[in-house]
PAMIFI-585291 format. One record per residue (C-alpha): residue in one letter; x, y, z. Coordinates in nm, 3 decimals, m for minus. Each point is the difference from the previous one (the first is absolute). Layout:
residues N
('A',(X,Y,Z))
...
end
This chain:
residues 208
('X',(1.685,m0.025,m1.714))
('X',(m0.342,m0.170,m0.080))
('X',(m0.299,0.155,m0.170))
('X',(m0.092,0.273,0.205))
('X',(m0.263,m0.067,0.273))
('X',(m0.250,0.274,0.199))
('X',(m0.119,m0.101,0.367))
('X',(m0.205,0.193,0.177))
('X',(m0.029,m0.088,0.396))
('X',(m0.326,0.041,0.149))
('X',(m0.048,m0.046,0.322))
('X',(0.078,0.216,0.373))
('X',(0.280,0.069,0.239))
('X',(0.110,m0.345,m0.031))
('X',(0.069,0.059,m0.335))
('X',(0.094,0.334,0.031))
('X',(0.318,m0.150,0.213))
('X',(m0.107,0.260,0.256))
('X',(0.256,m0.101,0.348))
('X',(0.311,m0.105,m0.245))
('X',(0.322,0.239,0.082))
('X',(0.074,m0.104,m0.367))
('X',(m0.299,0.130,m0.115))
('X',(m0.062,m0.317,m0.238))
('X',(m0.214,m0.236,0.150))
('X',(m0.085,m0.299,m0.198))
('X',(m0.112,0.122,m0.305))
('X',(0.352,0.205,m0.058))
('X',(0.183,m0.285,0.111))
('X',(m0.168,m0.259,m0.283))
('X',(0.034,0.334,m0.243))
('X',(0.366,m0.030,0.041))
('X',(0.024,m0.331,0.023))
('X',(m0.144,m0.077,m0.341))
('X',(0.184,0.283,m0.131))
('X',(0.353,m0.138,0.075))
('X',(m0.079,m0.333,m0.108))
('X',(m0.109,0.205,m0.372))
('X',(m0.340,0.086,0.002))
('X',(m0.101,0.342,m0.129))
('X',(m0.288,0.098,0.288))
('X',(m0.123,0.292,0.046))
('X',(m0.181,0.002,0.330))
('X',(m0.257,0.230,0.140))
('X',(m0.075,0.010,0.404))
('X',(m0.326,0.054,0.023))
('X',(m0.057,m0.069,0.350))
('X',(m0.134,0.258,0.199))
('X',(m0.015,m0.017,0.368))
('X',(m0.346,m0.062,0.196))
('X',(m0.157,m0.087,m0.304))
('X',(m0.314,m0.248,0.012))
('X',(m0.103,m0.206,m0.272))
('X',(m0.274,0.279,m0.026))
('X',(0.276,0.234,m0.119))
('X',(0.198,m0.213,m0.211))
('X',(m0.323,m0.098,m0.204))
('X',(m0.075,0.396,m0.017))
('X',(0.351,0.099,m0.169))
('X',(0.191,m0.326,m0.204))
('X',(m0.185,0.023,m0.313))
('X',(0.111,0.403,m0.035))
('X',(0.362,m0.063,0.136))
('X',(0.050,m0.314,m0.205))
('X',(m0.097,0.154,m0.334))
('X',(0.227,0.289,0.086))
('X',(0.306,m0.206,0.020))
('X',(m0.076,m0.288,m0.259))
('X',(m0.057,0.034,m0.379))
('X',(m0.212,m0.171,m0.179))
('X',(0.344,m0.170,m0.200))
('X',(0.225,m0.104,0.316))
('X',(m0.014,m0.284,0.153))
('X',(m0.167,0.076,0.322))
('X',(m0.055,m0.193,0.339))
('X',(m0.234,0.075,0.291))
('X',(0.071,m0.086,0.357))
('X',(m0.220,0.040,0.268))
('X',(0.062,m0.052,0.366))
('X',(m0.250,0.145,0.238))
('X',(m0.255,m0.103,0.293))
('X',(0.270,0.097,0.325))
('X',(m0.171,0.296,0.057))
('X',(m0.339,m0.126,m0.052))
('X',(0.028,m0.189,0.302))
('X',(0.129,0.250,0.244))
('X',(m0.266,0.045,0.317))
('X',(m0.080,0.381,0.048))
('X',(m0.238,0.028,0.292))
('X',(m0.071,m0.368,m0.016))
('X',(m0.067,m0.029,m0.372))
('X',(0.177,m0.110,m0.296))
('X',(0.052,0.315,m0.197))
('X',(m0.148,m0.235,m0.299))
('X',(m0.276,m0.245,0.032))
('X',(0.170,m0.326,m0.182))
('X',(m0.301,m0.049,m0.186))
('X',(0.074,0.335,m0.155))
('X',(0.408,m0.067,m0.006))
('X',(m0.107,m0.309,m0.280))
('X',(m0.220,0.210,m0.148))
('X',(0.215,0.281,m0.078))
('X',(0.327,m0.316,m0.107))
('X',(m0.237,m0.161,m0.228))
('X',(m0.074,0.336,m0.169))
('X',(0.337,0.065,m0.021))
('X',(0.111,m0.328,m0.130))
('X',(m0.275,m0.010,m0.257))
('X',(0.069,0.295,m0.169))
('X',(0.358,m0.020,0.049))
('X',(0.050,m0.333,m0.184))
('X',(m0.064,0.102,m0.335))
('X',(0.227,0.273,0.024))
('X',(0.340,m0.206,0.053))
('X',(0.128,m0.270,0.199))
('X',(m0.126,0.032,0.377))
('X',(0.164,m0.146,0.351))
('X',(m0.130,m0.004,0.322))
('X',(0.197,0.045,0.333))
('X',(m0.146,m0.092,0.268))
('X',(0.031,0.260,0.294))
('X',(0.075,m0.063,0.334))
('X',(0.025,0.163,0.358))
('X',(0.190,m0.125,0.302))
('X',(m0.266,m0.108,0.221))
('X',(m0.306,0.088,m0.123))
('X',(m0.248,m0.331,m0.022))
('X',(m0.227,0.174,m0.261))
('X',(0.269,m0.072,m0.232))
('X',(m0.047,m0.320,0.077))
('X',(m0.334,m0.015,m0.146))
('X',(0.056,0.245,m0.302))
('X',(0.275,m0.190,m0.166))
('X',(m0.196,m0.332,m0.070))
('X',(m0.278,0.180,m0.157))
('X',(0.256,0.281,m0.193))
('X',(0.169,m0.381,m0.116))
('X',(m0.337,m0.150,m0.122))
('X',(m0.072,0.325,m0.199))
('X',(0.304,0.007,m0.172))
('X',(m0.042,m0.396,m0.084))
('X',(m0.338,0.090,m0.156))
('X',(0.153,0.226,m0.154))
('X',(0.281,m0.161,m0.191))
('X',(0.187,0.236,0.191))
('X',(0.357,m0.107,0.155))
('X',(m0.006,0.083,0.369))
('X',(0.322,m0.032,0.237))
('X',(m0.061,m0.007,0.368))
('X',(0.196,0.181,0.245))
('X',(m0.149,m0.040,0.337))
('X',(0.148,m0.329,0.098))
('X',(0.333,0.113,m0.099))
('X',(m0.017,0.324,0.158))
('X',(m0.148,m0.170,0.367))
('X',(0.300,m0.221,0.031))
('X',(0.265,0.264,m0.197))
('X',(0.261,0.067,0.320))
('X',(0.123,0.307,m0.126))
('X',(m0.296,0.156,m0.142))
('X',(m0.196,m0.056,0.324))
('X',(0.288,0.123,0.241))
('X',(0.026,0.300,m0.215))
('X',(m0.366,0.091,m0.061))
('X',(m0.022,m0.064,0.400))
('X',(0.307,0.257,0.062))
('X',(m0.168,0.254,m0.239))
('X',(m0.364,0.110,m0.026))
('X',(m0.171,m0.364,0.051))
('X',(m0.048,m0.086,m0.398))
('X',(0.294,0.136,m0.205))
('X',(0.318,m0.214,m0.033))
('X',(0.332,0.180,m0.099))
('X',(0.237,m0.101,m0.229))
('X',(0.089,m0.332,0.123))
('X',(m0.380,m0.118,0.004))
('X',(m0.092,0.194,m0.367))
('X',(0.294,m0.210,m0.101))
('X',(m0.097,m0.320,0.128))
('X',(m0.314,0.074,m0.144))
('X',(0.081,0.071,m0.360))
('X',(0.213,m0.372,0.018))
('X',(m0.321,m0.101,0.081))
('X',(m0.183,0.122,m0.269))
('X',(0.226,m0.029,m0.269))
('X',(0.089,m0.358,0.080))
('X',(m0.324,m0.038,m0.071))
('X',(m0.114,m0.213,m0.328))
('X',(m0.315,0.252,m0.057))
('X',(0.243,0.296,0.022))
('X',(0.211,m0.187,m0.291))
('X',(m0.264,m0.097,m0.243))
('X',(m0.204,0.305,0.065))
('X',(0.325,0.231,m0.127))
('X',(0.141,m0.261,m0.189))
('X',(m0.369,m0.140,m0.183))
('X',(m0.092,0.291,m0.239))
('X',(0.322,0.121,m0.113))
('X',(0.014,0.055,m0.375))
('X',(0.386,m0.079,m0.158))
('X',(0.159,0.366,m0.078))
('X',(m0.096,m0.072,m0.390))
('X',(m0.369,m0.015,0.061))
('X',(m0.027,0.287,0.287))
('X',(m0.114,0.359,m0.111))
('X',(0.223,0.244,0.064))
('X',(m0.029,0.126,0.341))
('X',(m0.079,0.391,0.024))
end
């Protein structure tokens, strides 16, 4: 095993894996992926379902220093925005203007902390997406913050679409989660992001 690495996973029910019969979505799929190729992760699932960027901004900082001491060697992931764009009664339950507000927040005061990553959400069918992810893109650029984008992937992903379709309308099941974690950990920002910071097992503190 490697020097021992924290993640926390920020983000919704995307994240969450909410749909997968499994019960790992993505995240637990990369989790044990690096772990059988020798990577000592320990992962925490953060996502919570129907969470806005509103709430995610409210609650990281206190869940984040919960999990990760000051001497591991931590990494944040955030992957959030679905929800945002969800019409109730006509409206987006967040304004976007207020959905980049609340990611450059985040991203701000999460960078000095550890390594960040950005996944990019997305939603079968839902064209405010469509204008989100540019912007969420550009903020992470400015940022100096590596972004992977999901949306394109996801609209033309055969089994993630049939089996979101067959289930509540945005929530894949295993075969899509699955596609999806390929996706993301083929991914060269998903390699350098784990890969970038990682102190040799000499240098490391001890982890606690």
């Amino acid at each position: 095993m490697t020097t021992p690495v924290r993640i926390c996973f920020f983000g919704d029910s995307l994240v969450n894996g909410t749909g997968d019969d499994d019960g790992l979505g993505w995240v637990g799929r990369l989790v044990s992926r690096e772990r059988r190729g020798g990577r000592d992760v320990t992962a925490y699932n953060l996502g919570v379902r129907r969470d806005t960027s509103a709430d995610i901004a409210a609650r990281w900082r206190e869940e984040a220093r919960r999990r990760l001491p000051r001497d591991c060697d931590a990494r944040l992931l955030f992957s959030f925005g679905a929800n945002d764009c969800v019409e109730e009664a006509g409206r987006a339950c967040v304004p976007l203007e207020e959905t980049l507000a609340h990611a450059q927040e985040i991203l701000r005061e999460a960078a000095p902390l550890a390594p960040v990553l950005m996944v990019g959400p997305f939603l079968p069918d839902v064209a405010r997406i469509d204008r989100l992810c540019p912007q969420l893109q550009r903020l992470c650029a400015e940022q100096r913050i590596p972004y992977i984008e999901t949306r394109g992937f996801a609209a033309h992903c055969g089994v993630l679409l049939s089996e979101a379709a067959a289930g509540d309308g945005a929530h894949p099941n295993s075969g899509g989660y699955a596609a999806l974690a390929d996706f993301i950990g083929a991914a060269p920002q998903w390699r350098a992001w784990l890969d970038g910071a990682l102190m040799s097992a000499k240098d490391a503190p001890a982890d606690r």
